[in-house]
C-alpha positions as CSV (number, residue, x, y, z in Angstrom):
1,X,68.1,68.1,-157.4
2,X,71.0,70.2,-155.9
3,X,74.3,69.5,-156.8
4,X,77.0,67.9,-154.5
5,X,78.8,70.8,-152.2
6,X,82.5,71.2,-153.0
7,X,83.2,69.8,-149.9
8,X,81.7,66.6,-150.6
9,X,84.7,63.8,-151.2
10,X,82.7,62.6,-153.9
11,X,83.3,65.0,-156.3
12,X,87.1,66.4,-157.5
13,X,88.2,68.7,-159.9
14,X,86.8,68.2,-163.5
15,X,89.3,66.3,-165.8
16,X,90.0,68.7,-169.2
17,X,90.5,66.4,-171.3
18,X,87.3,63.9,-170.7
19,X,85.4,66.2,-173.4
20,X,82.4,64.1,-174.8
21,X,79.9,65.1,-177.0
22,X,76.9,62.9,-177.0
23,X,74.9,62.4,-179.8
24,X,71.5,64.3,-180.8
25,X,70.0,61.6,-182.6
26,X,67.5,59.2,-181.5
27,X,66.6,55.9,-183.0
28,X,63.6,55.5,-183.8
29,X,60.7,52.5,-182.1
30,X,62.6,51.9,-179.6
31,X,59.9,53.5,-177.2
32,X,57.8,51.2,-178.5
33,X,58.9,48.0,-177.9
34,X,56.9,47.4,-174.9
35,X,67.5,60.5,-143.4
36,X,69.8,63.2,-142.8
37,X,68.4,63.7,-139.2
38,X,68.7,66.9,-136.7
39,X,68.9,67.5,-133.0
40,X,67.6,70.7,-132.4
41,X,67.0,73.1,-129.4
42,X,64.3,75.0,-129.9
43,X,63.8,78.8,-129.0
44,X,60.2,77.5,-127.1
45,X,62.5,75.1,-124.9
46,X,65.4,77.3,-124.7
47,X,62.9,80.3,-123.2
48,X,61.6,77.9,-120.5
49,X,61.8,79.9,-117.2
50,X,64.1,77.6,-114.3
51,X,61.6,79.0,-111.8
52,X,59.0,76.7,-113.6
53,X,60.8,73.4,-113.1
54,X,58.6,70.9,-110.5
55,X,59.7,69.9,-107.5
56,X,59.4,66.7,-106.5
57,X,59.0,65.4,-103.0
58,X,61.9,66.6,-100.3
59,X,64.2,67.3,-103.0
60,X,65.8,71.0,-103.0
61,X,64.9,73.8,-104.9
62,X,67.4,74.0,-107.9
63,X,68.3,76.6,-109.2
64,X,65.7,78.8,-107.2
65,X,66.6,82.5,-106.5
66,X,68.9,83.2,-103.7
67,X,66.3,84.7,-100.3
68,X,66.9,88.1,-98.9
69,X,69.6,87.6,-95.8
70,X,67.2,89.3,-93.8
71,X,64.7,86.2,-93.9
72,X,67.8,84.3,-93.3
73,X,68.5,85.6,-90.2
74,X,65.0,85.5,-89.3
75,X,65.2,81.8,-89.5
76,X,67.8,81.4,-87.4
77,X,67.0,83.3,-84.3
78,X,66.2,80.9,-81.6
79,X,62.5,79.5,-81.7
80,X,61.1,77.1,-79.2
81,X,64.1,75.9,-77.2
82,X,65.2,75.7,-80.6
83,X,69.0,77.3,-80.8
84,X,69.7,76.3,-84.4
85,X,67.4,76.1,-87.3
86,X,67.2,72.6,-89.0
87,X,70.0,72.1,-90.9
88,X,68.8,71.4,-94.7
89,X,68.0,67.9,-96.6
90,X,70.8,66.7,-98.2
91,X,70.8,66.5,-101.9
92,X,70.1,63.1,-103.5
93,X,72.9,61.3,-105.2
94,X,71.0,60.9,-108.5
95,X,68.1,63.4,-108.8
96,X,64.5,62.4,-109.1
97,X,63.9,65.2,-111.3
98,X,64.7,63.8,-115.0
99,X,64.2,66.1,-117.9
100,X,64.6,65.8,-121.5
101,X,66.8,68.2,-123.0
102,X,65.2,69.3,-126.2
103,X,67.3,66.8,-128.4
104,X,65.3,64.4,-127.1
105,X,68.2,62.2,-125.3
106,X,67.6,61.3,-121.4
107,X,70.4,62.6,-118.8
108,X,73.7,60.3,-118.8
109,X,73.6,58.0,-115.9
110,X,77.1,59.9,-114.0
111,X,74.8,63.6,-114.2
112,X,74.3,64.7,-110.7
113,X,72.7,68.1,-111.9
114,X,69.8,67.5,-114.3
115,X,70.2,69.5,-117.8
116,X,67.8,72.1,-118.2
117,X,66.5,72.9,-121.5
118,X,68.7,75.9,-123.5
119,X,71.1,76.0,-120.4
120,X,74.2,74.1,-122.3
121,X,75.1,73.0,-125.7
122,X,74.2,74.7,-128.6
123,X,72.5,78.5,-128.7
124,X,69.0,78.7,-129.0
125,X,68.2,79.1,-132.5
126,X,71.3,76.7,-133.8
127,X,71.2,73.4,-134.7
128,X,73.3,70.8,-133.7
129,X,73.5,68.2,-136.6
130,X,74.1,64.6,-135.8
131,X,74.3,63.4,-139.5
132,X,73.0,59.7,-139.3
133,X,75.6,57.2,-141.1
134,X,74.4,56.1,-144.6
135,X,73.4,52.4,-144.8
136,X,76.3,51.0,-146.7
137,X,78.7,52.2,-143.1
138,X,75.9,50.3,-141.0
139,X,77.6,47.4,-139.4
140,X,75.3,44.5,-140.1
141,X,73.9,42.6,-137.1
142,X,75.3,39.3,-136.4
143,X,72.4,36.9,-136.1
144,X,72.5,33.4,-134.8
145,X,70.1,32.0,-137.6
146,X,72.6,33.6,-140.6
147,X,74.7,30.5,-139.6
148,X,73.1,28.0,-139.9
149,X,70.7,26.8,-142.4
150,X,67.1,29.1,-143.0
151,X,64.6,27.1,-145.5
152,X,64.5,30.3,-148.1
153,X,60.9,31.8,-148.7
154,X,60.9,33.3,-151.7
155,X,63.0,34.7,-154.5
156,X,64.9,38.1,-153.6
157,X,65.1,41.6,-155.7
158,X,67.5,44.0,-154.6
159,X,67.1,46.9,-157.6
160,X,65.8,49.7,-156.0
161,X,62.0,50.6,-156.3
162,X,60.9,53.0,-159.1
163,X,61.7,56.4,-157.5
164,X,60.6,59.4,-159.5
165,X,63.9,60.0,-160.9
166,X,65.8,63.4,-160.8
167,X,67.0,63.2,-164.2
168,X,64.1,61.3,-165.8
169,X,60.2,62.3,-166.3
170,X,57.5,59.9,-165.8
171,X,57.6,58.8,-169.0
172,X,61.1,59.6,-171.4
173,X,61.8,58.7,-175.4
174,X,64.9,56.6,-175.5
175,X,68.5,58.9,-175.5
176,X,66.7,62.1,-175.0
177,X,69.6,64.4,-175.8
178,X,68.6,66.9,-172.7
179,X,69.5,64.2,-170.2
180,X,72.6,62.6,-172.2
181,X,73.9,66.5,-171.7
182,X,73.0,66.3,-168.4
183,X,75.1,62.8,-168.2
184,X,78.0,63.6,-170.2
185,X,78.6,67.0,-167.9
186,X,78.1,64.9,-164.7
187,X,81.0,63.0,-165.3
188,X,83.1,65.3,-166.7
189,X,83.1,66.9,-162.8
190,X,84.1,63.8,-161.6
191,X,87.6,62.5,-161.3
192,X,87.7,58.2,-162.3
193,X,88.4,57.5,-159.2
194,X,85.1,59.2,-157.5
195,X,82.7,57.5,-160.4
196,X,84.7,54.1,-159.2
197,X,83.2,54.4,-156.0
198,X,79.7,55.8,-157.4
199,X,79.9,52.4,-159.4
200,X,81.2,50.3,-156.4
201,X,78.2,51.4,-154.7
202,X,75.5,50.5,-156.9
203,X,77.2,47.5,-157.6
204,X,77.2,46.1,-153.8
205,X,73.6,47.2,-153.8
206,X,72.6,45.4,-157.0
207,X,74.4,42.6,-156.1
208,X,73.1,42.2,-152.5
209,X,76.4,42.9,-150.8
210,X,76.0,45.7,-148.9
211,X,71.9,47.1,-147.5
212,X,70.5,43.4,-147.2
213,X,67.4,44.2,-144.5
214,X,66.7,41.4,-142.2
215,X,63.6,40.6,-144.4
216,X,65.5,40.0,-147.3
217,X,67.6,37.5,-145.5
218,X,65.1,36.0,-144.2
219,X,63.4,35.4,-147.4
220,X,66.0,34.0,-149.0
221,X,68.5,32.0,-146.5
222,X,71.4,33.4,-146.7
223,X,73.2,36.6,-145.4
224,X,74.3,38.0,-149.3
225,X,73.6,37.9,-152.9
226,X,76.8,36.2,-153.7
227,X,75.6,33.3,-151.9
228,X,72.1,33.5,-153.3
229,X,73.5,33.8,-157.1
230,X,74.6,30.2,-156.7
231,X,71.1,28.9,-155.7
232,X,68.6,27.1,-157.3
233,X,66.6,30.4,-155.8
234,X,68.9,32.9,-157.1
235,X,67.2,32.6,-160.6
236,X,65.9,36.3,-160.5
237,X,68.8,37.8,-159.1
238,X,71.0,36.2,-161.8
239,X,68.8,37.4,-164.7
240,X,68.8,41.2,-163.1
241,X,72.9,41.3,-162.8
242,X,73.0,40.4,-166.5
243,X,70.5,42.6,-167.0
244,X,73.2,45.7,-165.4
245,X,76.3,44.1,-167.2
246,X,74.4,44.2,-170.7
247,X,72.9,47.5,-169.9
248,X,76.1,49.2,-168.8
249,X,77.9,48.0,-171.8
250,X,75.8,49.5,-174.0
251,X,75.9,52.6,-172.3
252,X,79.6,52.9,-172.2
253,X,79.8,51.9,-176.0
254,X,77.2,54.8,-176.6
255,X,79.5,56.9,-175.1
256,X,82.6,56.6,-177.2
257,X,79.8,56.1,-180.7
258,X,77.9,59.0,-179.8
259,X,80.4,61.4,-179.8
260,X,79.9,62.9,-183.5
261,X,82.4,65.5,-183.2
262,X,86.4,66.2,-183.5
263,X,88.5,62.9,-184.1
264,X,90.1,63.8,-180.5
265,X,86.8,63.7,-178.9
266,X,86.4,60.4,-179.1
267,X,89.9,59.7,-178.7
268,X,89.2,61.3,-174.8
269,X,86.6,59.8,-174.4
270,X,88.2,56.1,-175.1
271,X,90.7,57.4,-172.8
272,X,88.2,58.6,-170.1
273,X,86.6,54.7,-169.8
274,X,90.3,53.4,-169.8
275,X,91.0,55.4,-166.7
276,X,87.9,54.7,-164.9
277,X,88.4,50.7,-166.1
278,X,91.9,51.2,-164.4
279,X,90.3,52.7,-161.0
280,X,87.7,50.2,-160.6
281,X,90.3,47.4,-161.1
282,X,92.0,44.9,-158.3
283,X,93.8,47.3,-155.5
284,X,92.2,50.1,-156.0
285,X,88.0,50.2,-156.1
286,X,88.0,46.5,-156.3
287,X,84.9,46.6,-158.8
288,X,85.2,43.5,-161.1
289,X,81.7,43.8,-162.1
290,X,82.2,47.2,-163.1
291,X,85.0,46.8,-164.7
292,X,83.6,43.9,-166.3
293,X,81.4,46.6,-168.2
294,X,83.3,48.6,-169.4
295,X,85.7,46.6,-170.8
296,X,82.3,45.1,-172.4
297,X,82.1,48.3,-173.9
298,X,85.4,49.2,-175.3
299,X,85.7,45.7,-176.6
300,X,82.5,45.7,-178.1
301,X,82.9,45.0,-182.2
302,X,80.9,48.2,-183.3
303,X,84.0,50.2,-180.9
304,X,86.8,48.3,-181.6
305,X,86.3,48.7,-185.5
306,X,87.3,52.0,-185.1
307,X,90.7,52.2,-186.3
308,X,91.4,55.8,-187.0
309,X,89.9,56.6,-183.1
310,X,92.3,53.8,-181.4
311,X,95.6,55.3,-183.7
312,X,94.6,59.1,-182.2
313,X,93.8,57.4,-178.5
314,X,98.0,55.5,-178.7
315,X,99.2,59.1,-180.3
316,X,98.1,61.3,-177.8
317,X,97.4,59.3,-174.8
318,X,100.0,56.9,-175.1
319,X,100.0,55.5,-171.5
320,X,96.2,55.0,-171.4
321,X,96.9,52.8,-174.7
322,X,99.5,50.8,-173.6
323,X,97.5,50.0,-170.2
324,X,94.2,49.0,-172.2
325,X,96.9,46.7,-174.4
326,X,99.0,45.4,-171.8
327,X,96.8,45.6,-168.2
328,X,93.1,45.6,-169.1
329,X,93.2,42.8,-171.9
330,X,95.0,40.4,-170.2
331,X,93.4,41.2,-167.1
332,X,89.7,40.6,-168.7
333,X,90.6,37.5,-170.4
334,X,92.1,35.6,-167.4
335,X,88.5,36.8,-165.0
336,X,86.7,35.7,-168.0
337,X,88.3,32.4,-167.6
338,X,87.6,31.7,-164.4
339,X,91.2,33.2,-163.3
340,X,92.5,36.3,-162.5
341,X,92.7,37.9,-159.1
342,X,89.8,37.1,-156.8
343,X,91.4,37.6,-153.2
344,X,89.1,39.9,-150.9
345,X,91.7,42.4,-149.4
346,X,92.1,43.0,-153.2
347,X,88.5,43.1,-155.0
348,X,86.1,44.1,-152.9
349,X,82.7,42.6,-155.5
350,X,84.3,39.9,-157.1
351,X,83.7,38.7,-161.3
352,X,80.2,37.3,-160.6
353,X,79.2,37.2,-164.6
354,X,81.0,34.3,-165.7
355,X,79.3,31.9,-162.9
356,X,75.9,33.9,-163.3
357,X,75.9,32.9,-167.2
358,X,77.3,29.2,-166.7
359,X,74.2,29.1,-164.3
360,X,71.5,30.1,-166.4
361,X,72.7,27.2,-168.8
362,X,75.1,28.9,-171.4
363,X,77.5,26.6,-173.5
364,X,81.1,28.0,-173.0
365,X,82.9,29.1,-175.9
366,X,86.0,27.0,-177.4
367,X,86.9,23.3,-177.9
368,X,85.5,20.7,-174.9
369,X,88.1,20.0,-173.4
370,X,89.1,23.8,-172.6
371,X,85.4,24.5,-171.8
372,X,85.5,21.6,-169.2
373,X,88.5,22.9,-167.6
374,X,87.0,26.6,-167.6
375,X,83.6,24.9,-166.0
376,X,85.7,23.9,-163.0
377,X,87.3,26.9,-162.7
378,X,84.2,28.8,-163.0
379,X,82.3,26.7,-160.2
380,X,85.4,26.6,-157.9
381,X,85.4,30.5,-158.2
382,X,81.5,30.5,-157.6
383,X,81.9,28.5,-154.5
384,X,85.4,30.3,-153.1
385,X,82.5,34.2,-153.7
386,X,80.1,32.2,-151.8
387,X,82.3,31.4,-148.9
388,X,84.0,34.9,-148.8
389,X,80.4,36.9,-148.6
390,X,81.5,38.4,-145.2
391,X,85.0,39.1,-146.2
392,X,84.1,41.0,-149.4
393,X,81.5,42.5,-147.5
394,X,84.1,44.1,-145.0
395,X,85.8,45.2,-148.0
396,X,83.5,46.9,-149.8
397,X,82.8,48.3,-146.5
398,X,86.1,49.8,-145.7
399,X,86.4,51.3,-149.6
400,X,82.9,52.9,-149.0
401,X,83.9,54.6,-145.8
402,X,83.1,58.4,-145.6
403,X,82.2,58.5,-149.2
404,X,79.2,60.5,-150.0
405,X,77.8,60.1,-153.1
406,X,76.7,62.9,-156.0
407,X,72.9,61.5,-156.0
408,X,72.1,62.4,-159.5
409,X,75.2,60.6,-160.7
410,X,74.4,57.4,-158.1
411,X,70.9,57.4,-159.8
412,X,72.6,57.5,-163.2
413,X,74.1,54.2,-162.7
414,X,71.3,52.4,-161.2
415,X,70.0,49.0,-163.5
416,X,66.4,50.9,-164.0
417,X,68.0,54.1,-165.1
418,X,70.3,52.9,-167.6
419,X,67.2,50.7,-169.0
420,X,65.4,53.9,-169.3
421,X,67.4,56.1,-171.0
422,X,68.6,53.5,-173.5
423,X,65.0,51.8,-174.8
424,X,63.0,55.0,-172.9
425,X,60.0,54.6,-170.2
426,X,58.1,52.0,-173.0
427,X,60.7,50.1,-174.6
428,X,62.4,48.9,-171.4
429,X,59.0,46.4,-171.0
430,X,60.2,44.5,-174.4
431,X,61.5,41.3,-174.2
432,X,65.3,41.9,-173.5
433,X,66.4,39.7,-176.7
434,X,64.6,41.8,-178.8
435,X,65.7,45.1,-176.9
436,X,69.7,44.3,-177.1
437,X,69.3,43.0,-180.8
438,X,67.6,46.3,-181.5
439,X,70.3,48.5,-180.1
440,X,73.1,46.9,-181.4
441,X,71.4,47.9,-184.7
442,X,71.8,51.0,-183.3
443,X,74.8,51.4,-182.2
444,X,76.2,49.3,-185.9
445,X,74.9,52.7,-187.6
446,X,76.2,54.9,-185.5
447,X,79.7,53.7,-185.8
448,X,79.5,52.9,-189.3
449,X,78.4,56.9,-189.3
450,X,81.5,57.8,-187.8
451,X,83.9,55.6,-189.9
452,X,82.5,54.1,-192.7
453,X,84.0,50.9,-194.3
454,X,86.5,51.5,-197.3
């Protein structure tokens, strides 16, 4: 898979200082646990002769070679009583001669001269792209039935079919070090800002916000997966978005525990998942899902033990520290709550995790009567998502605009990826209880590798 062209506003200038080294080692079992399109002239239409084009019915002779003025004259000497020859048919205000030019496209209406093949527009031999818009820039169709009630038909997926993957094989061990290479140089070449929208992106997809097909919607009721996560229905979509959020997490803990290297590594890389949890926040990506993950990951108990890696991260990037402390925390805890920004010019995927959990029957933490004054925040917020579908559509819209994604680091962040590289082509079939419990084994070593206790 070729890389993204410099000129794509994807990709920006590597960042020095995101150095990661990932980790060679590979825990063992858990394998087995389980249209870009062109309008062309071609040099066969360009080399059409004009002396070839019909002629239909009383209409002149276009473009036709000029006669000799001696057969002119000929024709007008007097012939019959005749002193004048017959002055010629007028030309028809639109011509019945209507030709295709070799893109394909029929004359304009206003043309009073039909195009010939080759004659105009691009040189034979040149192509004339026409680059199709990407589906997330497609303005959905309105549709009379999306407002009012549709009796859903069956329960909705929107993870993308199994793809052979660009970075995968057909079948992979778990964290094979060639592709977490692969990975770890990937987003060093991109800037936090252009793996935001990367995220963004497979987030609206995974959620159902943006690329709903009229089949979908038919088959389940309603116009967006925000709606459908509050349905009876929406049982399957639910489990899949906790699915990502778990998966994700892992990944981005893996990131920081996997580094094995220099005290400093680690330190930029903590940094590195600060930044992007800073450009995926309100006002600027608008990702809360996203950002939901990675705080997940740098809060996770086997990253946040790490006390000589958070000291180096506040000495030498001081203003990435003081954000996680004073921004990110406070931030998390309030969307966690029910709270927090949720307003649709602002986030453009709103915090659907907290309602998606409450949903699928989980108690919430702390005494009852804080947990009953969370539950009605929680539904409130799950009802406000459900009625602001088209808003946050439009926003995620606007945010997505012109952006044109790296596809082997849009793939990386897909649900079925992640699950792949972290329990490999076998392991990701295991019963997810028994896959997370297994890699937070994992992931316990690894960072009591890197700083023991005592």
């Amino acid at each position: 898979m070729e890389k993204t062209s410099p000129a794509s506003p994807g990709t920006t200038a590597p960042c020095p200082v995101r150095t990661r080294k990932w980790s060679d080692s590979q825990p063992a079992g858990l394998e087995h646990m389980g249209r870009s399109r062109e309008d062309h002239c071609g040099p066969e239409a360009s080399a059409m002769p004009t002396c070839a084009l019909p002629r239909m019915g009383s209409d002149p002779v276009l473009l036709k070679t000029p006669a000799p003025l001696g057969s002119v004259a000929d024709r007008l000497r007097a012939s019959d009583g005749q002193l004048h020859a017959k002055a010629p048919t007028k030309p028809p205000r639109t011509p019945s001669l209507v030709l295709r030019d070799a893109s394909g496209r029929p004359p304009t209406y206003c043309e009073l001269v039909p195009r010939v093949p080759g004659a105009q527009g691009t040189p034979p031999g040149h192509s004339s792209p026409e680059t199709e818009a990407p589906w997330w820039e497609a303005e959905e169709e309105e549709e009379e039935e999306s407002r009012s009630f549709a009796r859903p038909q069956a329960e909705v997926s929107f993870c993308p079919p199994n793809n052979p993957s660009c970075l995968l094989g057909p079948q992979n061990r778990p964290l094979e070090p060639r592709v977490l290479s692969t990975l770890r140089g990937l987003f060093l070449e991109h800037h936090p800002g252009s793996t935001a929208l990367h995220l963004l992106l497979a987030d609206c997809q995974a959620t159902g916000l943006l690329g709903v097909t009229k089949a979908q919607r038919g088959a389940m009721g309603v116009a967006s997966g925000l709606e459908l996560l509050t349905l009876p229905h929406g049982h399957r979509l639910r489990l899949e978005l906790l699915e990502r959020h778990e998966a994700l997490a892992l990944a981005g803990a893996l990131a920081v525990l996997g580094c094995a290297g220099p005290l400093e590594e680690r330190a930029a890389t903590l940094r590195g998942l600060v930044e992007l949890a800073l450009a995926l926040g309100p006002g600027a990506a608008g990702d809360l899902p996203g950002l939901a993950a990675v705080m997940g990951a740098l809060l996770m108990p086997q990253v946040s033990r790490l006390e000589r890696t958070w000291r180096q991260l506040r000495r030498s990037h001081t203003e990435a520290a003081l954000a996680f402390e004073q921004e990110l925390k406070p931030l998390m805890r309030a969307l966690d709550e029910g709270a927090g920004p949720c307003d649709p010019g602002e986030v453009a995927l709103p915090h659907v995790v907290p309602a998606v959990r409450l949903l699928e029957g989980e108690e919430l933490p702390g005494p009852l009567d804080e947990s009953c004054e969370r539950l009605l925040r929680t539904l409130h917020r799950a009802r406000q998502m459900a009625q602001d579908a088209p808003k946050f559509r439009e926003a995620a819209a606007r945010r997505l605009r012109g952006f044109r994604p790296n596809p082997q680091l849009r793939e990386a962040l897909t649900t079925g990826f992640v699950q792949r590289l972290l329990w490999g082509s076998r392991g990701v079939g295991a019963p997810q209880a028994a896959r997370l419990e297994k890699f937070q084994r994992v992931l316990s070593v690894l960072s009591q590798r890197l700083e023991p206790d005592g």
